[in-house]
C-alpha positions in Angstrom: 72.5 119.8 218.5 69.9 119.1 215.6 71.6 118.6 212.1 70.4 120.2 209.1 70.9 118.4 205.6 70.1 120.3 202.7 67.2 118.5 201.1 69.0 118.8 197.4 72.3 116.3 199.3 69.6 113.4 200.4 69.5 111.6 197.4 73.6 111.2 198.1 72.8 109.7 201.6 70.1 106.7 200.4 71.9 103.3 201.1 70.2 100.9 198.2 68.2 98.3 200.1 67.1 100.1 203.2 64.7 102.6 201.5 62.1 101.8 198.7 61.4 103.5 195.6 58.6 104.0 197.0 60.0 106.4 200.5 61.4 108.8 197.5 59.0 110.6 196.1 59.6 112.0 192.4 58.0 115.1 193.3 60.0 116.1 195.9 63.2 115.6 193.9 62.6 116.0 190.2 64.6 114.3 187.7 65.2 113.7 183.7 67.1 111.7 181.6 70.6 112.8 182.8 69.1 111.9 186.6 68.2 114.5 189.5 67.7 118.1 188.8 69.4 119.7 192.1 68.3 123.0 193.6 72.3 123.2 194.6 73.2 127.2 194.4 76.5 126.7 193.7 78.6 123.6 192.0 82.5 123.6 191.6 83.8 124.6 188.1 85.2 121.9 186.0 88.6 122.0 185.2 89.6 123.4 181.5 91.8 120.2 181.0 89.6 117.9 182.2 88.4 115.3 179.6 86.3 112.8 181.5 83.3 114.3 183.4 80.8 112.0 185.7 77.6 113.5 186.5 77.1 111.1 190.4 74.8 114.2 191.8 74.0 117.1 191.5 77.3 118.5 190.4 79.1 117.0 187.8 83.2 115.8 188.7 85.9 115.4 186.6 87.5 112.1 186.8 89.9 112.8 184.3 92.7 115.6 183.4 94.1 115.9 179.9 97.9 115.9 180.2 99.1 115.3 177.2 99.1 117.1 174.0 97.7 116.1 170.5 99.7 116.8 167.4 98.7 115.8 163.5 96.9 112.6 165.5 99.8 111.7 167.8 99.7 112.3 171.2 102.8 113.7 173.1 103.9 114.2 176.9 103.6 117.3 178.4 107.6 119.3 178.0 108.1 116.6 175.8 110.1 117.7 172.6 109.3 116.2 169.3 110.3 116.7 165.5 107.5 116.4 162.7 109.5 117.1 160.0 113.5 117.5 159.5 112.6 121.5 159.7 110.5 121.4 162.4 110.9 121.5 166.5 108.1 120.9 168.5 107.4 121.0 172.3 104.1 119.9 174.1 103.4 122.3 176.8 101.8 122.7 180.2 98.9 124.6 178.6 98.4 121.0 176.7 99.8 123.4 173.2 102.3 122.4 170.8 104.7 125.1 170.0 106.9 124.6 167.1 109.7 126.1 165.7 110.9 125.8 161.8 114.4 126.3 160.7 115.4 129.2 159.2 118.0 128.0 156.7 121.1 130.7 155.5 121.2 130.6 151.7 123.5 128.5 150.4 126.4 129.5 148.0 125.7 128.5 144.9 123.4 127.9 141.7 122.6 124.2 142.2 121.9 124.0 145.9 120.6 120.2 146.9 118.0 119.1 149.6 118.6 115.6 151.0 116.3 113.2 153.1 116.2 113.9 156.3 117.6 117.1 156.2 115.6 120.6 156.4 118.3 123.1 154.9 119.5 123.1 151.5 123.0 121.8 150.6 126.0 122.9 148.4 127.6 119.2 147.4 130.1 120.3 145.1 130.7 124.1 147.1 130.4 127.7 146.2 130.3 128.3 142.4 128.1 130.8 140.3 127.5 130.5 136.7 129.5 131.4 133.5 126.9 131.4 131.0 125.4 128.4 131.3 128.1 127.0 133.0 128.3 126.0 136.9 131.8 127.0 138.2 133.3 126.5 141.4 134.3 129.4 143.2 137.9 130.8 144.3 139.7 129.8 140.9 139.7 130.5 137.7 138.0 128.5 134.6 138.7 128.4 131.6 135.0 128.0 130.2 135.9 128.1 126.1 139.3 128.8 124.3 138.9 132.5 124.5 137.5 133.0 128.1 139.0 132.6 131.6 136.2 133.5 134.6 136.1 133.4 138.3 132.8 133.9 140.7 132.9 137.2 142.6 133.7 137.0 145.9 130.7 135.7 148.2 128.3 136.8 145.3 127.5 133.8 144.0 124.4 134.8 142.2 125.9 137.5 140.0 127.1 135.9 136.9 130.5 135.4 136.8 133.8 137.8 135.6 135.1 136.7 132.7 138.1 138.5 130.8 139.0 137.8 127.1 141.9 136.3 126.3 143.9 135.1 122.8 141.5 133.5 121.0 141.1 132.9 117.0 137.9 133.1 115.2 135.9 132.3 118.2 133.4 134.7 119.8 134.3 135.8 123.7 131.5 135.1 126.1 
C-alpha cells in the first residue's frame, strides 16, 4: 500500500538535523516573511474568541480563547456579576459582553431630596414635605408657616404647593 503525502504537509515532517537546507529547495515550497506559502485548499477557521494565534504551518492555530470580559479597563469572569457605579449592575457574558443594568429610581416625596455616597437613588432625610412659599414643610400635619397662615401638603402631591387657609391674623398679609 503506497502512501501519498500532500507535498504542501512535508515541510511539517522535516526532523532538524537529518535533512540539509540544502535537500529543501525554495522553489519547490515558496516562502516570505511570515514563513511557507502553502497550496493547502482548505484551513480550519479560527475561533471568534480566540486571542492568541500561532502561524507553525500552513494554517494558522489558536492557542488561546478569550474568556473573560473587559469593562472600562478591568477585566471580569465570564457570568461574573459586577457593580461600576452604585446605579449600575453589570454581568460578563458567555458572548465575552458586558450587559448592564441602571437603576431606575421612584421619585422621591419631597422638595429637598438628598443623594448620598454610595447610594444610586435619591433620598428624603427629613420625609415627605412640599413647600409653603418658600418654606419646606413636612407632610401629614399642619404648619403654622406665619401668624395668619396654617398649611398642610396635599396628600401624595408633594410637588403642588401647599394648602394654606387664613386664619385671625392682625395687620399682616395672608400667604
Amino acid at each position: 500500500m503506497a502512501l501519498h503525502i500532500h507535498e504542501a504537509c512535508i515541510l511539517l515532517l522535516v526532523i532538524p538535523g537529518l535533512v540539509t537546507s540544502a535537500a529543501i529547495s525554495h522553489e519547490d515550497y515558496p516562502a516570505d516573511e511570515d514563513g511557507p506559502v502553502c497550496d493547502q485548499p482548505e484551513c480550519p477557521k479560527i475561533h471568534p474568541k480566540c486571542t492568541k494565534v500561532e502561524h507553525n504551518g500552513c494554517c494558522p492555530e489558536c492557542k488561546e480563547v478569550k474568556n473573560f470580559c473587559e469593562y472600562h479597563g478591568k477585566n471580569y469572569k465570564i457570568l461574573e456579576e459586577f457593580k461600576p457605579s452604585p446605579c449600575e449592575w453589570c454581568r460578563c457574558e458567555p458572548s465575552n459582553e458586558v450587559h448592564c443594568v441602571v437603576a431606575d429610581c421612584a421619585v422621591p416625596e419631597c422638595v429637598n431630596p438628598i443623594y448620598e455616597p454610595e447610594q444610586c437613588c435619591p433620598v428624603c432625610k427629613n420625609g415627605p414635605n412640599c413647600f409653603a412659599g418658600t418654606t419646606i414643610i413636612p407632610a401629614g400635619i399642619e404648619v403654622k408657616v406665619d401668624d395668619c397662615n396654617i398649611c398642610h401638603c396635599h396628600n401624595g402631591d408633594w410637588w403642588k404647593p401647599a394648602q394654606c387657609s387664613k386664619r385671625e391674623c392682625q395687620g399682616k398679609q395672608p400667604l
